[in-house]
Backbone as a ProteinNet text record, in pm:
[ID]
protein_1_A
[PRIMARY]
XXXXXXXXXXXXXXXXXXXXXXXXXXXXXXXXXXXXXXXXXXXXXXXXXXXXXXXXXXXXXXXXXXXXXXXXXXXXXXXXXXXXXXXXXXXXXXXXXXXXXXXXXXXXXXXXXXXXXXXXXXXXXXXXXXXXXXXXXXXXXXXXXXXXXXXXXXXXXXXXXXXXXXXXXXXXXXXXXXXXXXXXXXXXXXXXXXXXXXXXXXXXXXXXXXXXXXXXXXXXXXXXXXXXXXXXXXXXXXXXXXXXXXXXXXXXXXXXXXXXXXXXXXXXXXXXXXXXXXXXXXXXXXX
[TERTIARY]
82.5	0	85.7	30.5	95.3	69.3	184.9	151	100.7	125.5	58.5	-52.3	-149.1	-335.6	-353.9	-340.6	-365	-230.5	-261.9	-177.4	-237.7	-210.5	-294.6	-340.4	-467.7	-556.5	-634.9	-586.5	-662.7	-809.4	-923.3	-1021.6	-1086.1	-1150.7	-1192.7	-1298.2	-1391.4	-1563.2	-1567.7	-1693.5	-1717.9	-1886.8	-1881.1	-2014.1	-2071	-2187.1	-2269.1	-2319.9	-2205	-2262.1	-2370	-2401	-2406.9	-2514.8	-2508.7	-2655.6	-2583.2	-2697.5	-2680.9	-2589	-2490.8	-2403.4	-2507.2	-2465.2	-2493.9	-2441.4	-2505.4	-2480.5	-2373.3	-2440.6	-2298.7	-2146.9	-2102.7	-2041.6	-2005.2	-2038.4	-1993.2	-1979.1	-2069.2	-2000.7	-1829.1	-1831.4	-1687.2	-1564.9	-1610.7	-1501.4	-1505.4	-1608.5	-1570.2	-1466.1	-1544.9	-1460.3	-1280	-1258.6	-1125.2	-1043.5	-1085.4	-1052.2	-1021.9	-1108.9	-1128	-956.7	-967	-869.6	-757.2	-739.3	-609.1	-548.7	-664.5	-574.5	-688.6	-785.4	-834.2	-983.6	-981	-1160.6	-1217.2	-1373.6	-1398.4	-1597	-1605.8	-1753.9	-1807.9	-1943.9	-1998.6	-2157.4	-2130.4	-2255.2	-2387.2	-2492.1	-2647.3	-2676.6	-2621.2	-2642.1	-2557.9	-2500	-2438.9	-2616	-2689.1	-2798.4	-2959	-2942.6	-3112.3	-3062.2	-3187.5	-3139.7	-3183.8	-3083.9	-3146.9	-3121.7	-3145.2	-3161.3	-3060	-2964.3	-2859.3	-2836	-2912.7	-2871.8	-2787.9	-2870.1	-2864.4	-2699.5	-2716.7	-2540.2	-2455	-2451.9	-2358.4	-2355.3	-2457.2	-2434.2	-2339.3	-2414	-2330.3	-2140.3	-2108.7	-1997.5	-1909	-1996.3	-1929.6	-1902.8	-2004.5	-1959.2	-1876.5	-1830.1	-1736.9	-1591.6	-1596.8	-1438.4	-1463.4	-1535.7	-1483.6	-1450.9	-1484.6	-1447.8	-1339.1	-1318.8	-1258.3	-1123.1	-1043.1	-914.5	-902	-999.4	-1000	-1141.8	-1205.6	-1349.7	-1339.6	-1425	-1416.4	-1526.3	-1578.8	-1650.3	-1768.2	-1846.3	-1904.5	-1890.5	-1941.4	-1981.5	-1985	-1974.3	-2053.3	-2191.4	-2245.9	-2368.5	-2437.7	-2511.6	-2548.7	-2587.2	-2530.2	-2650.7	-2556.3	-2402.9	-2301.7	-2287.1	-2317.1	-2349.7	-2419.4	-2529.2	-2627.5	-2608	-2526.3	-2450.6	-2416.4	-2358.4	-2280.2	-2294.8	-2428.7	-2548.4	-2505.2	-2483.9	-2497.6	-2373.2	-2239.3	-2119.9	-2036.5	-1997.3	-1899.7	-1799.6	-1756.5	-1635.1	-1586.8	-1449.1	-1396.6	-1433.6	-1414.9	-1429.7	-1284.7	-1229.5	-1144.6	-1080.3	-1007.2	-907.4	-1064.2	-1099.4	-1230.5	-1118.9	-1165.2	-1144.1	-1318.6	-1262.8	-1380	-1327.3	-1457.5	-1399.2	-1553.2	-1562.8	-1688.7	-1790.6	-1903.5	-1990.6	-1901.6	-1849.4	-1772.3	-1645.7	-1666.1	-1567.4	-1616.9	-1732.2	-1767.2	-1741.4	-1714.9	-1673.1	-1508.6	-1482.8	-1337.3	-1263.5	-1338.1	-1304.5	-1337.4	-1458.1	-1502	-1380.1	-1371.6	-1240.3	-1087.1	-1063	-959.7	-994.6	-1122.8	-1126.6	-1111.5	-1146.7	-1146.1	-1031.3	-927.4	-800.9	-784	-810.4	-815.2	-814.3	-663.8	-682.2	-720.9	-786.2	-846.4	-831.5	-882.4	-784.2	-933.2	-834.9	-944.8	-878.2	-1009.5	-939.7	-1023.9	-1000.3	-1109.1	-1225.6	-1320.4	-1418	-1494.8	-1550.7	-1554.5	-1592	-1728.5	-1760.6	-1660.3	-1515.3	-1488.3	-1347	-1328.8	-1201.6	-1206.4	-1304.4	-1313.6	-1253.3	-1266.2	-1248.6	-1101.7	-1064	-911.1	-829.8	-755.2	-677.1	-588.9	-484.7	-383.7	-414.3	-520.1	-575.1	-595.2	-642.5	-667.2	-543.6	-431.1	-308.4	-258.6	-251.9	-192.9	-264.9	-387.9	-459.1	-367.9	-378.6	-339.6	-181.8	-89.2	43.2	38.6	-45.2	-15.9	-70	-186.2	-296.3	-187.5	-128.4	27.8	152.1	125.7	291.2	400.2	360.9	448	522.8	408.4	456	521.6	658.2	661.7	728.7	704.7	766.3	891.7	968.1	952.3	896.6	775.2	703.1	689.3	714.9	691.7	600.4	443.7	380.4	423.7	446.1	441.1	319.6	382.2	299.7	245.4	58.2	30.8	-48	-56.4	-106.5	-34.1	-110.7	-72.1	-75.8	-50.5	-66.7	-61.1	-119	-120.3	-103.3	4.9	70.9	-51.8	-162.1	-196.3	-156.8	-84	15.9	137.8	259.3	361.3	387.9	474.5	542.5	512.4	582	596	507.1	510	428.2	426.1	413.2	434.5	344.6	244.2	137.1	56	-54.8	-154	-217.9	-231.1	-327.9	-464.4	-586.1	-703	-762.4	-827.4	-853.8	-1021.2	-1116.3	-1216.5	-1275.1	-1438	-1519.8	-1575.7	-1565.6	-1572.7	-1732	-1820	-1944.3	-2026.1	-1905.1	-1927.8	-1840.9	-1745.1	-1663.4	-1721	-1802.4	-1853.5	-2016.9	-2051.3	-2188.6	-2161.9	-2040.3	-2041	-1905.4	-1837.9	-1702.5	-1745.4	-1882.5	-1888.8	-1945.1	-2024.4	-2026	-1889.3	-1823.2	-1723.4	-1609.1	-1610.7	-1502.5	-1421.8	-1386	-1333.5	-1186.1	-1143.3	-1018.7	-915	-1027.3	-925.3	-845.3	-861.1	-765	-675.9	-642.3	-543.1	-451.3	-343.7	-193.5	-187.8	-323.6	-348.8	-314.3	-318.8	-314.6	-380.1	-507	-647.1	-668.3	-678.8	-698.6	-820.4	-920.7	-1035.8	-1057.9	-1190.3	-1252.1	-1384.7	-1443.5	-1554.5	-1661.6	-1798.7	-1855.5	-1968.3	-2027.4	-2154.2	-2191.7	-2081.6	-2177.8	-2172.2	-2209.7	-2215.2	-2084.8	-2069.4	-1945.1	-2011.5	-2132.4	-2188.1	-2142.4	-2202.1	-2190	-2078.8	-1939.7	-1808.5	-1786.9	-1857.1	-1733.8	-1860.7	-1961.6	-1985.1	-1991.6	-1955.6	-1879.5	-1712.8	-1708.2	-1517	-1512.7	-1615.1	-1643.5	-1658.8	-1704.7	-1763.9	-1686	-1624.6	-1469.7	-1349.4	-1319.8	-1213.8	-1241.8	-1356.4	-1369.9	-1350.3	-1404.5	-1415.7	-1291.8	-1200.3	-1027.2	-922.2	-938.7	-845.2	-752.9	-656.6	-527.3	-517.9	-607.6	-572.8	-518.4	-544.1	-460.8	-357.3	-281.4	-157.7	-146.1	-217	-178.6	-320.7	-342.5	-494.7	-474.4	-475.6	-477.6	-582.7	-610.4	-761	-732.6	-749.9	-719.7	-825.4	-937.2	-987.3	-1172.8	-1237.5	-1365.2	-1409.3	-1500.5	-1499.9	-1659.6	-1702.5	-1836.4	-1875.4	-1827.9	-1861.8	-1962.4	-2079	-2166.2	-2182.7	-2150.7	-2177.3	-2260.8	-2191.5	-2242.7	-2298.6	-2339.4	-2478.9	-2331.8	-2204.9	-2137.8	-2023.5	-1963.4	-1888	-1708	-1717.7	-1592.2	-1569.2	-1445.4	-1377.3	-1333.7	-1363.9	-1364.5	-1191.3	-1094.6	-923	-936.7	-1042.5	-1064.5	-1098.7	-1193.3	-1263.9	-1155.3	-1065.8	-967.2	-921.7	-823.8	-759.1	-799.5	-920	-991.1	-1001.8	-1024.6	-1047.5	-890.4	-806.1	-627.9	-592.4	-624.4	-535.3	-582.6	-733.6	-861.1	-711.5	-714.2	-633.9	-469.4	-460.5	-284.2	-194.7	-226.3	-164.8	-122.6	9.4	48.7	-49.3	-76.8	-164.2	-156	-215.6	-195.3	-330.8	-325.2	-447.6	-421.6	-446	-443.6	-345.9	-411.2	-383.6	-493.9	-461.5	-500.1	-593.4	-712.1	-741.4	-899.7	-974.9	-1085.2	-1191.8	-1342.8	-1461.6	-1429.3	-1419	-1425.6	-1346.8	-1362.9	-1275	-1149.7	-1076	-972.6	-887.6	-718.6	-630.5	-642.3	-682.2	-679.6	-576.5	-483.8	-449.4	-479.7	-457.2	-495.4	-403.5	-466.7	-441.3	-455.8	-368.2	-389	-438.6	-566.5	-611.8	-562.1	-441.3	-404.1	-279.5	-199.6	-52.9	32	137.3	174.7	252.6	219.9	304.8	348.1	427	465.9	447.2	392.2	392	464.1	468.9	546.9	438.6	364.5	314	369.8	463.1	517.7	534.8	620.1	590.2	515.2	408.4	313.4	365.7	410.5	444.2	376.8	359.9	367.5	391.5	464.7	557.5	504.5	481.6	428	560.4	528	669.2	652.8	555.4	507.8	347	299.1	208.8	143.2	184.8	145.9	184.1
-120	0	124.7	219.5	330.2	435.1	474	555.8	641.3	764.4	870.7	841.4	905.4	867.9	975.1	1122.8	1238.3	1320.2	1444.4	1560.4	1689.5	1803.3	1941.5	1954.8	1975.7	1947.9	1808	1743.8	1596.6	1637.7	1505	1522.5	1407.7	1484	1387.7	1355.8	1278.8	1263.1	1238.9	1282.9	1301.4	1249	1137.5	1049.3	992.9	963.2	926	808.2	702.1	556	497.2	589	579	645.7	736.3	858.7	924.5	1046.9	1173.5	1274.7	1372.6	1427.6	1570.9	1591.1	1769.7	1855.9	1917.4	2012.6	2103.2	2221.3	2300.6	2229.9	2109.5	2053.9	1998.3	1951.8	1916.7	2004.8	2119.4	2255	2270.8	2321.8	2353.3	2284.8	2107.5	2006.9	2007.1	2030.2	2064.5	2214.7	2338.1	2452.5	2407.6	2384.7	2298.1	2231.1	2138.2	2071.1	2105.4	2221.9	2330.8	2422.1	2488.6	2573	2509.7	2365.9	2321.9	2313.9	2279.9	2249	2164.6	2080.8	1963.5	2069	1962.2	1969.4	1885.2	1904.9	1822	1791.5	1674	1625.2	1555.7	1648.4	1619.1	1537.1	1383.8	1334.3	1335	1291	1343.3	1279.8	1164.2	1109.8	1205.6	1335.8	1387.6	1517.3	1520.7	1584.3	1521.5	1431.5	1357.4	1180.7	1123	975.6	905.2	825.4	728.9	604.1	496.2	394.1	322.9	165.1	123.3	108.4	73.5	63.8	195.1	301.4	435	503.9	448.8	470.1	409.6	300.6	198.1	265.1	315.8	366	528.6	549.3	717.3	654.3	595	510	491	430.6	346.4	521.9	590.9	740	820.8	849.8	866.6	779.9	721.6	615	645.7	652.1	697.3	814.2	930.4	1034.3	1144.9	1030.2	1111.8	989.5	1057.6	951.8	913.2	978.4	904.6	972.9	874.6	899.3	916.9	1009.5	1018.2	1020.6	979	965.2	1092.7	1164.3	1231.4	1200.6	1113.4	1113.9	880.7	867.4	744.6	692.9	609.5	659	495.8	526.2	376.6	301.5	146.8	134.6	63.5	115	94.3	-51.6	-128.5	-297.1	-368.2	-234	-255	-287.4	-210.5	-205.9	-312.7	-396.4	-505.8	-569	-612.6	-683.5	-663.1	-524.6	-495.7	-498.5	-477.3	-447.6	-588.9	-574	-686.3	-631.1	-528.6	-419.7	-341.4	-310.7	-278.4	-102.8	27.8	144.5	208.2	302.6	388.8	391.2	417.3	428	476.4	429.6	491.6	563.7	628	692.7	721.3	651.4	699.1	534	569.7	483.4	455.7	375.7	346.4	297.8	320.8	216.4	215.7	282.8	280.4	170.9	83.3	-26.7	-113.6	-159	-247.5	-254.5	-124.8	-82.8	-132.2	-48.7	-70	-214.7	-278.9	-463.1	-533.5	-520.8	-540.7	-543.3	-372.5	-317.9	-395.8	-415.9	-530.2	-639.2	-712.6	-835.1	-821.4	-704.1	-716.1	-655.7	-621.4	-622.7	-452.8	-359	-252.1	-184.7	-112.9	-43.8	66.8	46.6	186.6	217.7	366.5	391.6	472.4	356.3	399.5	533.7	603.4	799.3	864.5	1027.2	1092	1115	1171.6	1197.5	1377.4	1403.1	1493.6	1619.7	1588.7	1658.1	1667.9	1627	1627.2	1718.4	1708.1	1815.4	1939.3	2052.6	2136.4	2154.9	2008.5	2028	1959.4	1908.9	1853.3	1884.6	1990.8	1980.8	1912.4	1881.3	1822.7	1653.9	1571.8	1458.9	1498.1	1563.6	1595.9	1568.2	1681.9	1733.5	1558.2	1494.6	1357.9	1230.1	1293.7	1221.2	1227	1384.7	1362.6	1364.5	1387	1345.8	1162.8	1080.4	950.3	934.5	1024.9	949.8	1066.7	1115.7	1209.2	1155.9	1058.6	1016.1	1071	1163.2	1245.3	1136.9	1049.3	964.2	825.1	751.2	621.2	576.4	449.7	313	268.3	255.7	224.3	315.5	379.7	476.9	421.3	475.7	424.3	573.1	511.7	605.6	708.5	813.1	828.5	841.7	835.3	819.1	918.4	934.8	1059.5	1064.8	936.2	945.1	819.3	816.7	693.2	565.1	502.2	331.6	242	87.7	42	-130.6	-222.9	-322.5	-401.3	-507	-565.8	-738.2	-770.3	-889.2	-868.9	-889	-854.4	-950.7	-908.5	-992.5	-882.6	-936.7	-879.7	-936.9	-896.6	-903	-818.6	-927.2	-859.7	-891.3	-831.8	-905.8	-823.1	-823.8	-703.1	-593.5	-543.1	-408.1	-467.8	-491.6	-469	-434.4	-253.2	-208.8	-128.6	-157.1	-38.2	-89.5	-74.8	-85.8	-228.3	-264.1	-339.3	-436.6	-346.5	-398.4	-424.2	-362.3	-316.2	-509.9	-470.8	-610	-775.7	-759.5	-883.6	-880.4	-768.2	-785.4	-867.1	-821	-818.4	-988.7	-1022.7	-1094	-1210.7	-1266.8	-1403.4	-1396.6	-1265.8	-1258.6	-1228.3	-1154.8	-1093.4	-1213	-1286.7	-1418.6	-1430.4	-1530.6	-1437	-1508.1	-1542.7	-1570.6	-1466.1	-1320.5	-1217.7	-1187.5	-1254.6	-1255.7	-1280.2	-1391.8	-1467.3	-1368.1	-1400.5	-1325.1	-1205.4	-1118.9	-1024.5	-960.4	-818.8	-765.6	-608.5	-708.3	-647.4	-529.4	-409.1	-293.2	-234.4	-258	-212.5	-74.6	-51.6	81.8	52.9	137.6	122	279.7	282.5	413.1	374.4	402.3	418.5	267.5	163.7	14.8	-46	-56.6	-130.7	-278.5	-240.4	-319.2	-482.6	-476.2	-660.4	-690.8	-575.4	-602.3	-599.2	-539.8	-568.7	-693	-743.1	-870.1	-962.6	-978.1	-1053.2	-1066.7	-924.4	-905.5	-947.6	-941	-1007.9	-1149.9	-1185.6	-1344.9	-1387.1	-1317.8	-1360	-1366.3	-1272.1	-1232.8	-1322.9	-1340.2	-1422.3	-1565.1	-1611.4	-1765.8	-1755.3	-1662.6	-1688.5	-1711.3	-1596.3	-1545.7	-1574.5	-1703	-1765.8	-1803.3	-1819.8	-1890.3	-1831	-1724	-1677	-1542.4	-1440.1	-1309.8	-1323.7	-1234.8	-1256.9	-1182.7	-1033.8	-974.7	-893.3	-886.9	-752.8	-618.9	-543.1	-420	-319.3	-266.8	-171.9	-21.5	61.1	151.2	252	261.8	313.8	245.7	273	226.5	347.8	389.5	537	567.3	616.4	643.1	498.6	394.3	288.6	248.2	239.6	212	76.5	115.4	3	-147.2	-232.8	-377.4	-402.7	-518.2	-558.9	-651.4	-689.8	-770	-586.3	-684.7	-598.1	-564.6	-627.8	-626.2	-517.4	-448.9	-378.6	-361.3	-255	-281.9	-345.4	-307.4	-376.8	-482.6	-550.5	-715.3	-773	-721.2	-793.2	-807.2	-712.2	-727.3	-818.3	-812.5	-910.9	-1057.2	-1057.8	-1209.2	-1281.2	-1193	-1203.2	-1225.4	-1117.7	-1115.3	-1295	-1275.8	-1432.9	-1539.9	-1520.3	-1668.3	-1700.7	-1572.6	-1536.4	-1585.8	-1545.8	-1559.8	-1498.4	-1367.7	-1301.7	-1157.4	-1143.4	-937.7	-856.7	-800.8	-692.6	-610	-430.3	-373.5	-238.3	-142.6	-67.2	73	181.9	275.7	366.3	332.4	364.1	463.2	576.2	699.3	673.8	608.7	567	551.1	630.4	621.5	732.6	715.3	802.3	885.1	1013.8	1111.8	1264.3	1389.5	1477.4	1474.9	1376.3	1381	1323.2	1313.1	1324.7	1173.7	1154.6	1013.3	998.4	880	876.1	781.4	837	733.6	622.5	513	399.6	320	254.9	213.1	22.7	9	-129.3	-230.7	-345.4	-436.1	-356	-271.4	-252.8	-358.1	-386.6	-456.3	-373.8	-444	-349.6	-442.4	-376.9	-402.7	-369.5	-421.5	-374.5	-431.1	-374.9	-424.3	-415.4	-496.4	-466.2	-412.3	-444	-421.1	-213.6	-221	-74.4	35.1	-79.6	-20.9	89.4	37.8	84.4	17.8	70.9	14.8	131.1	44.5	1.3	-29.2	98.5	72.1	35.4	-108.8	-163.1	-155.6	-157.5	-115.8	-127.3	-79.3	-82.2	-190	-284.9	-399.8	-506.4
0	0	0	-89.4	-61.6	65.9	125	250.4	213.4	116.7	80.5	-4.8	58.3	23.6	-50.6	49.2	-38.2	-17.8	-66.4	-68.7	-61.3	-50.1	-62.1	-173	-194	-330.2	-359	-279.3	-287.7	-243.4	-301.7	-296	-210.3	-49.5	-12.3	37.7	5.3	59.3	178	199	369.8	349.3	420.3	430.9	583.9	562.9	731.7	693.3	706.2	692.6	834	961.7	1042.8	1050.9	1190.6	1203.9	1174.8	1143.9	1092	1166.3	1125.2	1199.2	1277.6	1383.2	1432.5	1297.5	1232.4	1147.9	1115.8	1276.2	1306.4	1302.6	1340.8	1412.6	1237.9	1140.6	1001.8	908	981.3	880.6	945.3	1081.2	1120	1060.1	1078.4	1038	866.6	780.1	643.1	607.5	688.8	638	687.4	779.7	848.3	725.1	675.4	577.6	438.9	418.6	324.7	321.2	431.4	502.8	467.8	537.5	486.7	358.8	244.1	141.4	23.5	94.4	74.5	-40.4	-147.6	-203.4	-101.6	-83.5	-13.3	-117.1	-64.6	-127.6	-65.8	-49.6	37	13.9	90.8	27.9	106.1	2.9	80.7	244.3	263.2	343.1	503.5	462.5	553.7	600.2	540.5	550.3	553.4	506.9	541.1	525	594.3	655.7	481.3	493.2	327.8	395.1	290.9	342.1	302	372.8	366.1	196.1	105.6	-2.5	-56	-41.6	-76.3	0.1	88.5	173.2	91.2	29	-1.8	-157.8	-175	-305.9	-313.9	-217.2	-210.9	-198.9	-83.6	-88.5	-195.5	-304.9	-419.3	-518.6	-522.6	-520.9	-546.4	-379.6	-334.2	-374.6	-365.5	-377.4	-544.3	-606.2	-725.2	-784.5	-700.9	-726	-627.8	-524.3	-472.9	-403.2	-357.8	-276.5	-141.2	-75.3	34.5	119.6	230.6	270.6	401.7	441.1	572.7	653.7	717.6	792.6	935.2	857.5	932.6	1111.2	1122.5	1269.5	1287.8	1364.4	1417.8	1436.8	1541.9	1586.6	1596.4	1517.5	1493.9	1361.4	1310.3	1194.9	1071.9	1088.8	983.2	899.6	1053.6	1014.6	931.9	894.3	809.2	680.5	676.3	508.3	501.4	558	489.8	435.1	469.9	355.3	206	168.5	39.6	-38.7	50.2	-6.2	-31.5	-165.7	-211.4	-230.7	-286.6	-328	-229.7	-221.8	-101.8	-210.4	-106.1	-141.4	-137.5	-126.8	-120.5	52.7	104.6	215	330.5	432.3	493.7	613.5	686.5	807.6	897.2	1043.3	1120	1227.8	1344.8	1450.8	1494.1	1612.1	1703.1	1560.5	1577	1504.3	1346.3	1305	1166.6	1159.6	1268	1289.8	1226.4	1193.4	1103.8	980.3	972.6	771.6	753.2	915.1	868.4	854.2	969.4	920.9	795.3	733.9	605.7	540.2	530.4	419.5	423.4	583.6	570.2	528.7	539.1	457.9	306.2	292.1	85.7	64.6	129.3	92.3	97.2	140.8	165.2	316.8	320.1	465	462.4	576.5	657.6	755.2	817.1	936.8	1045.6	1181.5	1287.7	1320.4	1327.7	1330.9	1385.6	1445.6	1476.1	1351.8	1377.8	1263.5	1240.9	1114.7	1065.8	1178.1	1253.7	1375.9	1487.9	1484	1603.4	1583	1432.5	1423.6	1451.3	1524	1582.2	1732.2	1776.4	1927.3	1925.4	1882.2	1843.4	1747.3	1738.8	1626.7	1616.7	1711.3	1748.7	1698.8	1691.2	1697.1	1505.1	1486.7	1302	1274.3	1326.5	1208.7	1276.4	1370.2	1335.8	1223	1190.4	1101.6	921.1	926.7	815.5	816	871.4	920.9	809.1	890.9	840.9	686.9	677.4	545	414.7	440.6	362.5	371	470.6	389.7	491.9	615.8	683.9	808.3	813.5	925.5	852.9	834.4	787.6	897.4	855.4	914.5	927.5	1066.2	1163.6	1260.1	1344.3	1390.9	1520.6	1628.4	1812.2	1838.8	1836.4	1870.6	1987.6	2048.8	2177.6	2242	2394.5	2489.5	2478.7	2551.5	2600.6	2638.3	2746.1	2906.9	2984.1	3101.2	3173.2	3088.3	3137.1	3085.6	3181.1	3198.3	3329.3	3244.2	3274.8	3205.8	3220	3182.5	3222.6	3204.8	3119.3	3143.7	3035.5	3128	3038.1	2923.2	2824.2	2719	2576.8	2513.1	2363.9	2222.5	2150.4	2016.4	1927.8	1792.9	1632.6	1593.2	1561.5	1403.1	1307.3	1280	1166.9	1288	1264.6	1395	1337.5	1398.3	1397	1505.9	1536.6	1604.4	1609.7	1679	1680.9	1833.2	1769.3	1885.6	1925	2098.6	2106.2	2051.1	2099.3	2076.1	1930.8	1842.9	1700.1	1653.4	1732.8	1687.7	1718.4	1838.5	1851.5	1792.1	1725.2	1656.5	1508.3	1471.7	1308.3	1296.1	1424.7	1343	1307	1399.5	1295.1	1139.4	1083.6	970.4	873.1	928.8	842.9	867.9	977.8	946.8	1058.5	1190	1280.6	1181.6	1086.4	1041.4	1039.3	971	975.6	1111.4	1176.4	1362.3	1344.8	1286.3	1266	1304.7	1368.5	1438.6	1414.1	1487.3	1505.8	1645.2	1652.1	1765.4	1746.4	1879.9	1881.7	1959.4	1951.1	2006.7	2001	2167.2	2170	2253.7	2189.8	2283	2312.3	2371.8	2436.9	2452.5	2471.4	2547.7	2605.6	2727.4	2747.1	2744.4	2801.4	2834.5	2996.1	3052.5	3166.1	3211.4	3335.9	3321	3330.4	3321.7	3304.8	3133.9	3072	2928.1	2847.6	2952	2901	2907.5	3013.8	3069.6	2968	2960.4	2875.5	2731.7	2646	2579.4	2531.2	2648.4	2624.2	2629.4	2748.5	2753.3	2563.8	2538.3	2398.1	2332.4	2347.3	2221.6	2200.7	2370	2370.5	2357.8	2371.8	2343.7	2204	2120	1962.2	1925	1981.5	1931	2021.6	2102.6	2205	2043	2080.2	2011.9	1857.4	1848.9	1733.8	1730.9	1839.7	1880.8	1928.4	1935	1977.8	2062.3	2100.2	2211.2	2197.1	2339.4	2318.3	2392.5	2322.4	2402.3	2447	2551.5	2539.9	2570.8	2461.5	2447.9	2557.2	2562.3	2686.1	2687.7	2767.6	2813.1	2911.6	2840.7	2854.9	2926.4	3047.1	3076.5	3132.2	3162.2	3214.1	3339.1	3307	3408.7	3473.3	3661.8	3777.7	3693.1	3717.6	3687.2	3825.9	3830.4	3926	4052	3986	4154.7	4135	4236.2	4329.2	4236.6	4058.7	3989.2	3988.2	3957.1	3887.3	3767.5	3717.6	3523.6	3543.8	3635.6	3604	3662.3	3737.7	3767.2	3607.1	3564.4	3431.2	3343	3286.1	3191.7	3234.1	3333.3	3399.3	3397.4	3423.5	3396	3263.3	3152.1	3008.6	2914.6	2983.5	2924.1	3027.3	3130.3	3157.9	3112.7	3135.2	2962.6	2869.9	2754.9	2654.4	2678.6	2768.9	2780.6	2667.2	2688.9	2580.7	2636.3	2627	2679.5	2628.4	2756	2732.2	2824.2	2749.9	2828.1	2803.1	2905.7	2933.8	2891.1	2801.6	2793.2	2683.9	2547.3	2450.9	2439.3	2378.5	2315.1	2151	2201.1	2072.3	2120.2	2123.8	2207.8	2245.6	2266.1	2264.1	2365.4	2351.4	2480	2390	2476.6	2413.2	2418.8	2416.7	2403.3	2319.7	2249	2179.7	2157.8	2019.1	1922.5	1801.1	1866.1	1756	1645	1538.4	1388.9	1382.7	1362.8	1306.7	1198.7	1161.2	965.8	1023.9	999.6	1017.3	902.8	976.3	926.6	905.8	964.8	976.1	1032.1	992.4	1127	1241.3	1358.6	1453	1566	1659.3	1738.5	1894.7	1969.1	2163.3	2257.8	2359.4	2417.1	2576.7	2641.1	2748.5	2894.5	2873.3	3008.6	2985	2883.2	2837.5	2791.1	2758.8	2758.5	2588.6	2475.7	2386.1	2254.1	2119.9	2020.4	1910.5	1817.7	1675.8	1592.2	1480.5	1350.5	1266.7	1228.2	1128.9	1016.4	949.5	814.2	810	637.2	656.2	563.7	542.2	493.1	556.9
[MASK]
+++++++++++++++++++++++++++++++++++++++++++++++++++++++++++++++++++++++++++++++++++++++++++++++++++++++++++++++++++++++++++++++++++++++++++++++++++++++++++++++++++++++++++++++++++++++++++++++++++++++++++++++++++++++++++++++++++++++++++++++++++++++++++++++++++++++++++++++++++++++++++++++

């Protein structure tokens, strides 16, 4: 794959495979984009609700007229599509319910990158200019993200394999359709918003029986707004219970995740490298 996607003047669509974006909030993140450098095209589905066919079509669209897609907002619904899509689209960008697209796209042989999204580049710039840093070509390989927050080891040891990263609840709706093969000597980086800590742990229960002996390391980038479960766990009991199932290094608190704060972009199906105890990872290339 080539690292450089676009350049200043590149043309790039901005779509709501999901719900509909806040308005104000997709005007700001279009003029932004504008400002920098970028055409931008903007499809209907960023202004009135259509129906999954009608998304998948705007989609096919887009990737033909433009070089890379980006993703209005999240929300709910993205899964829907899948039904319809056989053809991988153009480079996607977006995260949380748009995780379903982005696994797809690694199955049909196309990366995409878990990233902030169109509504949110107002309140982050710092999280944007690292977006397009990578989707330009500014960032290559060998890359050791830095840190930029805490981190907390949750079982040590090392690991190399493909990145496949989004949302957790997005990931156990869609992997037995989409295949859980694409795991294969993977290293899985989840997030979370707004679920109850019963529905993590039986969520992960779920996950890791599917993807025992086929991940190689899991990491959880944050779990964000987490509401009281019914016993007496701790959301760092539950990991803990789910990483030792697994038996695989892992660790807690990667910058990749729902909240106002600093996300960084990721190219799904890179390979990389972590290190749990350090709580580090190593983009080694991007194929």
């Amino acid at each position: 794959m080539k690292t450089r996607i676009i350049k200043r003047g590149s043309k790039i669509g901005i779509s709501s495979p999901a719900s509909l974006p806040e308005h104000n909030a997709l005007k700001k993140g279009i003029e932004i984009l504008k400002n920098i450098g970028f055409e931008v095209v903007i499809g209907e589905s960023c202004y009135k609700q259509l129906s999954e066919k009608e998304k998948v079509s705007e989609l096919q669209y887009l990737s033909a007229e433009c070089d890379l897609i980006m993703c209005s907002r999240g929300g709910n619904g993205s899964y829907r599509l899948i039904d319809h899509i056989s053809e991988p689209f153009k480079p996607l960008c977006g995260y949380s319910d748009i995780t379903s697209l982005l696994f797809l796209q690694h199955k049909l042989g196309v990366m995409s990158f878990h990233s902030p999204m169109v509504v949110e580049f107002h309140k982050n710039r710092e999280s944007l200019n690292f977006l397009i840093e990578v989707i330009s070509g500014a960032i290559e390989p060998p890359f050791e993200y830095p840190k930029k927050l805490n981190a907390l080891t949750l079982k040590r040891g090392k690991a190399t394999g493909k990145l496949l990263v989004g949302n957790l609840s997005l990931i156990v709706t869609v992997m037995n359709q989409i295949g859980t093969d694409i795991f294969n000597d993977s290293i899985l980086i989840l997030e979370d918003v707004d679920e109850s800590l019963d529905s993590i742990d039986r969520m992960l229960w779920s996950l890791s029986h599917e993807l025992k002996n086929r991940i190689k390391s899991i990491v959880f980038a944050g779990l964000t707004r987490i509401k009281k479960g019914s016993n007496n766990y701790r959301l760092i009991d539950v990991l803990k219970y789910h990483v030792e199932y697994l038996n695989v290094p892992s660790f807690i608190g990667f910058p990749a995740y729902h909240g106002n704060f600093f996300k960084y972009t990721l190219p799904v199906g890179a390979k990389i490298e972590i290190d749990a105890e350090q709580c580090s990872l190593k983009l080694l290339s991007f194929e």
